[in-house]
Jmol script that loads the backbone (N, CA, C; Angstrom):
load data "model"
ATOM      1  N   UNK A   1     244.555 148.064  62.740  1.00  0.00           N
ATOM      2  CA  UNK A   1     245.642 148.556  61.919  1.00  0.00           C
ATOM      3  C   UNK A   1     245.284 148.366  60.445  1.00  0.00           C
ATOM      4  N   UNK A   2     245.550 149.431  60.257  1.00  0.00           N
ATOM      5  CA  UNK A   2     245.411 149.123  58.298  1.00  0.00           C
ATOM      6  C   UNK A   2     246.132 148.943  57.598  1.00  0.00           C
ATOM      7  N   UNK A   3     245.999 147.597  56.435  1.00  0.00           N
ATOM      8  CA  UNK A   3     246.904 146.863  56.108  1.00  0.00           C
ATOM      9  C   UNK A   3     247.840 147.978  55.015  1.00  0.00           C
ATOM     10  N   UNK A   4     249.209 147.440  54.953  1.00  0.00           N
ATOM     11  CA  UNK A   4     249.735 148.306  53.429  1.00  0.00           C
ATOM     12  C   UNK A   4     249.515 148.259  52.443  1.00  0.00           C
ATOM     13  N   UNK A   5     248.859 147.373  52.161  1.00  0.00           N
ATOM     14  CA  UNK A   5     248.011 147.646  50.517  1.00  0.00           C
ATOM     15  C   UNK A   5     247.140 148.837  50.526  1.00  0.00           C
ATOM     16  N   UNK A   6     246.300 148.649  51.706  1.00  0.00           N
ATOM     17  CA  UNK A   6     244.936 149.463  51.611  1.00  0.00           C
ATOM     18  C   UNK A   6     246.368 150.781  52.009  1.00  0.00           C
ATOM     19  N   UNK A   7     247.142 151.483  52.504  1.00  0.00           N
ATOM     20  CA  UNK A   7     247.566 152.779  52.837  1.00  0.00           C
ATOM     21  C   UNK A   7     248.168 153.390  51.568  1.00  0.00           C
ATOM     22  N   UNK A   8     248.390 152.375  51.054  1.00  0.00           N
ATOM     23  CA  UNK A   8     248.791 152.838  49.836  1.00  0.00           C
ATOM     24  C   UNK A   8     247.987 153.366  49.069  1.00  0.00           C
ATOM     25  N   UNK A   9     246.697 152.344  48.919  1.00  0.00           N
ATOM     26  CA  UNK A   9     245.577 152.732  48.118  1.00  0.00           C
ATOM     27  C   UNK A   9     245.021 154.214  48.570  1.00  0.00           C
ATOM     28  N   UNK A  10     244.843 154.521  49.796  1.00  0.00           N
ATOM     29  CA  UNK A  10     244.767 155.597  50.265  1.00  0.00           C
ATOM     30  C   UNK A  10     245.010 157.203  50.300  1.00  0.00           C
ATOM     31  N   UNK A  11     246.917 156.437  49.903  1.00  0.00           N
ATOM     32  CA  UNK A  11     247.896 158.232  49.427  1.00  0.00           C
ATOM     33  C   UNK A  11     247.296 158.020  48.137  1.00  0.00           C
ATOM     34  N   UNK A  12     247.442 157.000  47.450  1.00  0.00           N
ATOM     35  CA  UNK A  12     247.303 157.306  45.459  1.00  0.00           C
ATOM     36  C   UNK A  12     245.841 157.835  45.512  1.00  0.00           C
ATOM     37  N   UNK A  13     244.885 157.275  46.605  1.00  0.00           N
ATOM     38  CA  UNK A  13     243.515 158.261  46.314  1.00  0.00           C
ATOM     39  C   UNK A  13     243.825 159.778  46.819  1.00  0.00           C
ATOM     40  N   UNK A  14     244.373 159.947  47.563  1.00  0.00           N
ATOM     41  CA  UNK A  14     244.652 161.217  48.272  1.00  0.00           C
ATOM     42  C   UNK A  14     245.332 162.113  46.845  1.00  0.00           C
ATOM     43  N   UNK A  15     246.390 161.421  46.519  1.00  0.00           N
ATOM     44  CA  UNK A  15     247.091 162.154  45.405  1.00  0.00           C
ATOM     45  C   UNK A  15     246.077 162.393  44.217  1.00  0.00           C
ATOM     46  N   UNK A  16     245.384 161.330  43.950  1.00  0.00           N
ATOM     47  CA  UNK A  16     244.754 161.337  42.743  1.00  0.00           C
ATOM     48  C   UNK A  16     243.464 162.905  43.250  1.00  0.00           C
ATOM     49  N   UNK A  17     242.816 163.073  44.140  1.00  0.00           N
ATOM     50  CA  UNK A  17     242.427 163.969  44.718  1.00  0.00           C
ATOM     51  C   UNK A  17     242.899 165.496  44.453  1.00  0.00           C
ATOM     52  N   UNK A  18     244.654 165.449  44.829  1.00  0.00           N
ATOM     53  CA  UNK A  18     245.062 166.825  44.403  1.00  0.00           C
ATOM     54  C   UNK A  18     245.199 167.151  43.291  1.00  0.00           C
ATOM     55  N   UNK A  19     245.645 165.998  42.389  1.00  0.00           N
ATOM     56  CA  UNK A  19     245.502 166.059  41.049  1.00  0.00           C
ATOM     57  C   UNK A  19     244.255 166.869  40.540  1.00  0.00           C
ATOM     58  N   UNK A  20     243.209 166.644  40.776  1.00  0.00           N
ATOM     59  CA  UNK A  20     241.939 166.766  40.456  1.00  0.00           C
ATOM     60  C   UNK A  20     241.237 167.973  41.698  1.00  0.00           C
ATOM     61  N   UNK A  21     241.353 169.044  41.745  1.00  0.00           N
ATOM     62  CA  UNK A  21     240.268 169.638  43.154  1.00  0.00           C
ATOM     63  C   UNK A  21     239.736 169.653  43.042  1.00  0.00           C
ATOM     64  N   UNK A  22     238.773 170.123  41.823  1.00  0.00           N
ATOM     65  CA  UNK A  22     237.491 170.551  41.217  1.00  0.00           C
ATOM     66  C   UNK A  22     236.407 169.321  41.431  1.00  0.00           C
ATOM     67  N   UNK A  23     237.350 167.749  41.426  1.00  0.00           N
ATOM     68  CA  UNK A  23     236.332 166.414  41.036  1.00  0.00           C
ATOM     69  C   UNK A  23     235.306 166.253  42.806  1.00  0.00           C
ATOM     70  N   UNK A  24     234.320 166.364  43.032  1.00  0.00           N
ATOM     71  CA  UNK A  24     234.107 165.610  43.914  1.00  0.00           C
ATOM     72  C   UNK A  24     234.118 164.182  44.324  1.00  0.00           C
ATOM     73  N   UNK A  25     235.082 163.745  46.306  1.00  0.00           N
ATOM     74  CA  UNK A  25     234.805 162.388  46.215  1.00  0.00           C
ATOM     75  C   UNK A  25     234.139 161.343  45.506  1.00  0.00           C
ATOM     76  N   UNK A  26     232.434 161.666  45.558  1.00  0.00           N
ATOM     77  CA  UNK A  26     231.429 161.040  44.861  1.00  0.00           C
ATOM     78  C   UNK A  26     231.801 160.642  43.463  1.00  0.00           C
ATOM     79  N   UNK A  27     232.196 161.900  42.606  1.00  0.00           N
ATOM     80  CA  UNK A  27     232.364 161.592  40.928  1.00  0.00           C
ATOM     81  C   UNK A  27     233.866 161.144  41.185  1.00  0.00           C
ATOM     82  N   UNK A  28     234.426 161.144  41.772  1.00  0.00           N
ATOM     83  CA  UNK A  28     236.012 160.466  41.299  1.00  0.00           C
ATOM     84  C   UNK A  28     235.660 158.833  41.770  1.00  0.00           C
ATOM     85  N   UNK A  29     234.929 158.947  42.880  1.00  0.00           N
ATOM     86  CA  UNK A  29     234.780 157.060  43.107  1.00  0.00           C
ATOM     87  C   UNK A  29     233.798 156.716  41.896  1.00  0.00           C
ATOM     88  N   UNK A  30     232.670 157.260  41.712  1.00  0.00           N
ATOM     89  CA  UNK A  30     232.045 156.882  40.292  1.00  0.00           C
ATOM     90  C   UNK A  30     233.053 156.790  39.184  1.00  0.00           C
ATOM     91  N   UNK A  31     234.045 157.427  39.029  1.00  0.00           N
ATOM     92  CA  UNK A  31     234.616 156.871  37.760  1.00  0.00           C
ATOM     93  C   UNK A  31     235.747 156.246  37.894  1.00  0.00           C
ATOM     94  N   UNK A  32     236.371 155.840  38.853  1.00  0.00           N
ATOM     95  CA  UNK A  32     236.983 155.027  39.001  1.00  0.00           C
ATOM     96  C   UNK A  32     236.318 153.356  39.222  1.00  0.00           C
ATOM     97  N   UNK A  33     234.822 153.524  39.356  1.00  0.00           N
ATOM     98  CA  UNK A  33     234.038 152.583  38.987  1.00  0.00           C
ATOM     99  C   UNK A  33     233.555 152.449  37.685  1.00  0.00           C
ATOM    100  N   UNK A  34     233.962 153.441  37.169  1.00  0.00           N
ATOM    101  CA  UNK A  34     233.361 153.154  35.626  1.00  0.00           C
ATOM    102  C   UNK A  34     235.085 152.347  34.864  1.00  0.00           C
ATOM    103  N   UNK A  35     236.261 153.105  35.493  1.00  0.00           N
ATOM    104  CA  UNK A  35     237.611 152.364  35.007  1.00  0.00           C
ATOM    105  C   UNK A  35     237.510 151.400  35.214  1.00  0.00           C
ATOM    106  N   UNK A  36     237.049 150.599  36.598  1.00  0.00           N
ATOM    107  CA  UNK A  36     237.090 149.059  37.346  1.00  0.00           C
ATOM    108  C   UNK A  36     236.625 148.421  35.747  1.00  0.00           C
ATOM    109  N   UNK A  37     235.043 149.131  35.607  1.00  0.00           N
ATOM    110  CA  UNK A  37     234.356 147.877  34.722  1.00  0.00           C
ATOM    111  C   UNK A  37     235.290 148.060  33.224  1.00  0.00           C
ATOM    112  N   UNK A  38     235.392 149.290  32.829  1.00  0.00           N
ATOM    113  CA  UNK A  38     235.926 149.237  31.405  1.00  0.00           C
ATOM    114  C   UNK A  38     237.457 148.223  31.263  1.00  0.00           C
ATOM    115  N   UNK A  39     238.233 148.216  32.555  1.00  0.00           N
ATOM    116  CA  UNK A  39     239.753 147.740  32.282  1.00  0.00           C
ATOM    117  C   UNK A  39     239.531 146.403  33.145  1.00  0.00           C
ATOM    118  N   UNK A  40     238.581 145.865  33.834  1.00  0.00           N
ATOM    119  CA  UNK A  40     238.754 144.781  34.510  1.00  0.00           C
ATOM    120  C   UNK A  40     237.431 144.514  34.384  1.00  0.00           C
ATOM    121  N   UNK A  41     236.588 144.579  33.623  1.00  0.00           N
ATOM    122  CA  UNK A  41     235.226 143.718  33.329  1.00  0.00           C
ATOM    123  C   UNK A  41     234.522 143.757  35.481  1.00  0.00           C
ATOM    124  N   UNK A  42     234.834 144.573  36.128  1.00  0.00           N
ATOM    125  CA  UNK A  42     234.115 144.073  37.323  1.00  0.00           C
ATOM    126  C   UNK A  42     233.632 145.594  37.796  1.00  0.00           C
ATOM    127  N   UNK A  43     232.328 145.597  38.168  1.00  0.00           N
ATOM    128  CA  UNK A  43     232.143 146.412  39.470  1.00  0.00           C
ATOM    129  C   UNK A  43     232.778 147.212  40.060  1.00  0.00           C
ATOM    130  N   UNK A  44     232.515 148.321  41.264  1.00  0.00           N
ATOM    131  CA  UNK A  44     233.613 148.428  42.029  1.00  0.00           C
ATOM    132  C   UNK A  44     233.367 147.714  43.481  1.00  0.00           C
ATOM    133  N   UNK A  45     232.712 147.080  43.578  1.00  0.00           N
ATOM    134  CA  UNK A  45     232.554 146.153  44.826  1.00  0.00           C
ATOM    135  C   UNK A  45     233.059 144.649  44.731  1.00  0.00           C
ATOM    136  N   UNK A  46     233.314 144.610  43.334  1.00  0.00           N
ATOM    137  CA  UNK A  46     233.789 143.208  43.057  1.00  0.00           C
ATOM    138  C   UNK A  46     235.448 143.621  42.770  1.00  0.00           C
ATOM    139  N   UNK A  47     235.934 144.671  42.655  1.00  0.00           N
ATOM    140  CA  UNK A  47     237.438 144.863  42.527  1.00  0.00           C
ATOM    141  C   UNK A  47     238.038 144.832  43.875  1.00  0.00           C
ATOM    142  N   UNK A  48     239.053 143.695  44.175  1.00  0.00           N
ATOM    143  CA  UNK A  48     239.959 143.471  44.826  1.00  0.00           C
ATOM    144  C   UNK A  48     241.243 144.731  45.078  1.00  0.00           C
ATOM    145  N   UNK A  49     241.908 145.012  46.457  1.00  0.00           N
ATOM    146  CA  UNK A  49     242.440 146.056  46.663  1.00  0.00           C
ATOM    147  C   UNK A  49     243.526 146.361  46.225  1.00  0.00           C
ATOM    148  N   UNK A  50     244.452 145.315  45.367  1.00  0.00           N
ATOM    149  CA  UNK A  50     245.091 145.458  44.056  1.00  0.00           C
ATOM    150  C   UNK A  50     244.382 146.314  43.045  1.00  0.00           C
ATOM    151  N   UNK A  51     243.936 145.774  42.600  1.00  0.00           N
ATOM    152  CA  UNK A  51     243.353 145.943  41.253  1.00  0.00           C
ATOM    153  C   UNK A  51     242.683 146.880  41.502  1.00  0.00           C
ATOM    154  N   UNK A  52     241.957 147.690  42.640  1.00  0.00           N
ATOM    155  CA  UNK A  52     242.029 149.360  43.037  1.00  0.00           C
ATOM    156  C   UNK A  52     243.108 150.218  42.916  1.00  0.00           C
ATOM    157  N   UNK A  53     244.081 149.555  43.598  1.00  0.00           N
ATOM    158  CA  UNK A  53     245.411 150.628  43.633  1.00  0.00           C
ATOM    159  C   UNK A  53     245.540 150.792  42.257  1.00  0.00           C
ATOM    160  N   UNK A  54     245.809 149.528  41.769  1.00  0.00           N
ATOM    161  CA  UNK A  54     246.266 149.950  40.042  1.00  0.00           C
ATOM    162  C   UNK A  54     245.381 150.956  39.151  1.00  0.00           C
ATOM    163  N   UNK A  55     244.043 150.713  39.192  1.00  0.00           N
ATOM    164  CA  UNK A  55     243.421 151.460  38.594  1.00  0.00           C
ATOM    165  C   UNK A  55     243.440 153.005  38.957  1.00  0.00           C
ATOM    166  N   UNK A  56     243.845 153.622  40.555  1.00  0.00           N
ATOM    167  CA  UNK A  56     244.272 154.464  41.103  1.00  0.00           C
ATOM    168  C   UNK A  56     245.997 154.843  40.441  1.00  0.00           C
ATOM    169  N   UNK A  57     246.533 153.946  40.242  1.00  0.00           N
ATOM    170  CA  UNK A  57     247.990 154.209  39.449  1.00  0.00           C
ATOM    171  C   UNK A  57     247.172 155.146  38.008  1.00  0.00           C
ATOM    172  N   UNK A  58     246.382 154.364  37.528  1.00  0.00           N
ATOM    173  CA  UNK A  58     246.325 154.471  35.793  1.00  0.00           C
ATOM    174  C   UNK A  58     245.785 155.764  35.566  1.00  0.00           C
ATOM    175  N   UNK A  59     244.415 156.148  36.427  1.00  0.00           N
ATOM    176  CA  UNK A  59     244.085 157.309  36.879  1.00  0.00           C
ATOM    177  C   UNK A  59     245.147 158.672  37.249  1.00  0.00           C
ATOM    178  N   UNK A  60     245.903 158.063  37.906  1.00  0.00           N
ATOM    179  CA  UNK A  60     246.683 159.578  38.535  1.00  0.00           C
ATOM    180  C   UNK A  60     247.741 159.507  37.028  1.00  0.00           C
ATOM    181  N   UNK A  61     248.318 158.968  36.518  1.00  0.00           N
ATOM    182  CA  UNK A  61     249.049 159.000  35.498  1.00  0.00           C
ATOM    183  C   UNK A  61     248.341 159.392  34.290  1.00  0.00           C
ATOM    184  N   UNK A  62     247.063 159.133  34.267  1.00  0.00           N
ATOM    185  CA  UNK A  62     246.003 160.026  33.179  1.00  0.00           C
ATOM    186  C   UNK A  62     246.342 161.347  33.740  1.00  0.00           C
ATOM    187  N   UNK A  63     246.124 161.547  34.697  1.00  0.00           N
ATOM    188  CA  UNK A  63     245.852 163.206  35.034  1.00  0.00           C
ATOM    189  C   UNK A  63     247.059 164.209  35.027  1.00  0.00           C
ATOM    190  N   UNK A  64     248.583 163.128  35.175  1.00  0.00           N
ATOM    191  CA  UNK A  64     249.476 164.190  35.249  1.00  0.00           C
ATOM    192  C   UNK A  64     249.606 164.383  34.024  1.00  0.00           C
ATOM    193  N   UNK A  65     249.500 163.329  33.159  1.00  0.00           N
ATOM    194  CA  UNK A  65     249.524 163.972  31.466  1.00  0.00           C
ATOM    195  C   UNK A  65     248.968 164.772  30.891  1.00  0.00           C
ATOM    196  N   UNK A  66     247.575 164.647  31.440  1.00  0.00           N
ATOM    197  CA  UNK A  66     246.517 165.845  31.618  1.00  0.00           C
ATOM    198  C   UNK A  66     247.241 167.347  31.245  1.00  0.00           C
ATOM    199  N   UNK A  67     247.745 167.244  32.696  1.00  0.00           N
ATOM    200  CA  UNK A  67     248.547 168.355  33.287  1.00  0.00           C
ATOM    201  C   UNK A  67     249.840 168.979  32.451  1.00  0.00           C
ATOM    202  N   UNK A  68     250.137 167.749  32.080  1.00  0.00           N
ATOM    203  CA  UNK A  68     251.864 168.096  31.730  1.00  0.00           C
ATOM    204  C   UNK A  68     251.067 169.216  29.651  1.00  0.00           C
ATOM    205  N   UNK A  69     250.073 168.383  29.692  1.00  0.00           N
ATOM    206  CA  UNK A  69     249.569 168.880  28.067  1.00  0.00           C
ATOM    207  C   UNK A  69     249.065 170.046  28.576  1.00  0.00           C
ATOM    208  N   UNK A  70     248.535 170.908  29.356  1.00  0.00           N
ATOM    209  CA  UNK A  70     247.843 172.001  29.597  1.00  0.00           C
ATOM    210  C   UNK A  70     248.892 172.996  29.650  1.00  0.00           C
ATOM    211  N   UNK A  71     249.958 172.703  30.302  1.00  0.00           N
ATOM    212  CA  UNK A  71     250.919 173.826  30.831  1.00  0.00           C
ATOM    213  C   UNK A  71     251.594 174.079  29.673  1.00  0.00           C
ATOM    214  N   UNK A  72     251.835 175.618  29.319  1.00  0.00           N
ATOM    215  CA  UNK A  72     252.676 176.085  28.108  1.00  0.00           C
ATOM    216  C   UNK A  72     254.099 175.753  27.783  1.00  0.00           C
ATOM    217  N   UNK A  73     254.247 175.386  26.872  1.00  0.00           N
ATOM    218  CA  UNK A  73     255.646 174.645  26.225  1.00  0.00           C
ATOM    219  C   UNK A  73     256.676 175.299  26.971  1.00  0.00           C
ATOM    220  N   UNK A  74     256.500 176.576  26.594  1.00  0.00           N
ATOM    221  CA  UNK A  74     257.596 178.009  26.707  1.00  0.00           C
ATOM    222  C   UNK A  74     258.268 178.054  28.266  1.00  0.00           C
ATOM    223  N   UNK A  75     257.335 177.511  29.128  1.00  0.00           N
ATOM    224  CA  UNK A  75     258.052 177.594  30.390  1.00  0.00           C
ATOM    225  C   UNK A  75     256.526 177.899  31.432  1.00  0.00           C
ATOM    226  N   UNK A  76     256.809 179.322  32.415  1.00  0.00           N
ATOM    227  CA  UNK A  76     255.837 179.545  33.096  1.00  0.00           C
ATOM    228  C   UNK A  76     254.629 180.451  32.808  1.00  0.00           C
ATOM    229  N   UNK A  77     254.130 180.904  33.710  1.00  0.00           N
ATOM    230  CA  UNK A  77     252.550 181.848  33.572  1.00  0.00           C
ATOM    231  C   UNK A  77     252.731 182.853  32.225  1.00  0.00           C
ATOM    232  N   UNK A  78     252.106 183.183  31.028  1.00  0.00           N
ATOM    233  CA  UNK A  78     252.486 184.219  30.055  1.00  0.00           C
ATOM    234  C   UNK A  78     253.224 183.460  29.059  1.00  0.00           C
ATOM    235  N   UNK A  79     253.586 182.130  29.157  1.00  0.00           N
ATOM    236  CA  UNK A  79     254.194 181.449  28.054  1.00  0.00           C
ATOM    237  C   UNK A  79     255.448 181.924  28.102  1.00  0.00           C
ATOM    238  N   UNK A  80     256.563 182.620  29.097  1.00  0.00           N
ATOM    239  CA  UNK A  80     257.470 182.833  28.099  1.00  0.00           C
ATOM    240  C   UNK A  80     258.620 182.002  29.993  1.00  0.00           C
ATOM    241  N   UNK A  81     259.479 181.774  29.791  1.00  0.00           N
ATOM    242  CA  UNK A  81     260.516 181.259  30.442  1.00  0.00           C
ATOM    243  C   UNK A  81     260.625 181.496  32.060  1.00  0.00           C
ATOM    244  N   UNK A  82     260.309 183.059  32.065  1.00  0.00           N
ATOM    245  CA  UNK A  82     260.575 184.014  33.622  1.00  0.00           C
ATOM    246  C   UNK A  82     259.423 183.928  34.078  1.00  0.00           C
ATOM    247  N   UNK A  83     258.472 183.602  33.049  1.00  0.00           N
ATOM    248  CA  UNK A  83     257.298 184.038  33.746  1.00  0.00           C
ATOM    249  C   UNK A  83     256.483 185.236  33.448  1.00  0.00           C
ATOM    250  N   UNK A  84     257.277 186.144  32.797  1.00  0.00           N
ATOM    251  CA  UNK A  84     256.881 187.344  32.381  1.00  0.00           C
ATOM    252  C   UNK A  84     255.375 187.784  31.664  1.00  0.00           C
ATOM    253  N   UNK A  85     254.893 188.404  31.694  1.00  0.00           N
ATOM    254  CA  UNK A  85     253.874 188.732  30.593  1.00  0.00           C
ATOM    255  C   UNK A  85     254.424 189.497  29.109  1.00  0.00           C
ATOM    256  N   UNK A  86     253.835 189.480  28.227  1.00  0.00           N
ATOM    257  CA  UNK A  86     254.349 189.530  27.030  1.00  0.00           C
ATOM    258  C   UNK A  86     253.492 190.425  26.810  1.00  0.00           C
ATOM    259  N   UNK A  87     253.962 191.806  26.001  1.00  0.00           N
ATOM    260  CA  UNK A  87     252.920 193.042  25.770  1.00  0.00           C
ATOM    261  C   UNK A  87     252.891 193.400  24.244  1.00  0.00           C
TER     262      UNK A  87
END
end "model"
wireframe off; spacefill off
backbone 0.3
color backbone group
């Protein structure tokens, strides 16, 4: 059985995943090993499954901001409220 720390850690990787499609497994665990060392001075073999999840928190909350800055002020697709295109 797998414990609830680790299932947790699991959806926030899963989520952090949809966040991101383009990232492959490989480069998203590489830089979430590069977060381990920059925000917790450790490895990612030396980070405890706390201090994964969290860094998995800090990550997915980078990315929805990401997100929330990409999408047009105005509303939907075309910038304008409906959605419309603008001619």
């Amino acid at each position: 059985m797998i414990p609830d720390l680790q299932r947790e850690a699991l959806a926030a990787w899963a989520e952090v995943l949809a966040l991101a499609p383009d990232v492959r497994i490989g480069q998203l665990l590489a830089h979430l090993g590069f977060l381990g060392e920059a925000h917790l001075g450790k490895g990612l073999g030396y980070i405890e499954d706390d201090e994964f999840l969290a860094i998995l928190y800090r990550h997915r909350t980078e990315l929805e901001a990401r997100l929330q800055e990409e999408m047009p002020s105005t509303g939907g697709p075309g910038g304008s409220p409906t959605g419309a295109t603008r001619r």
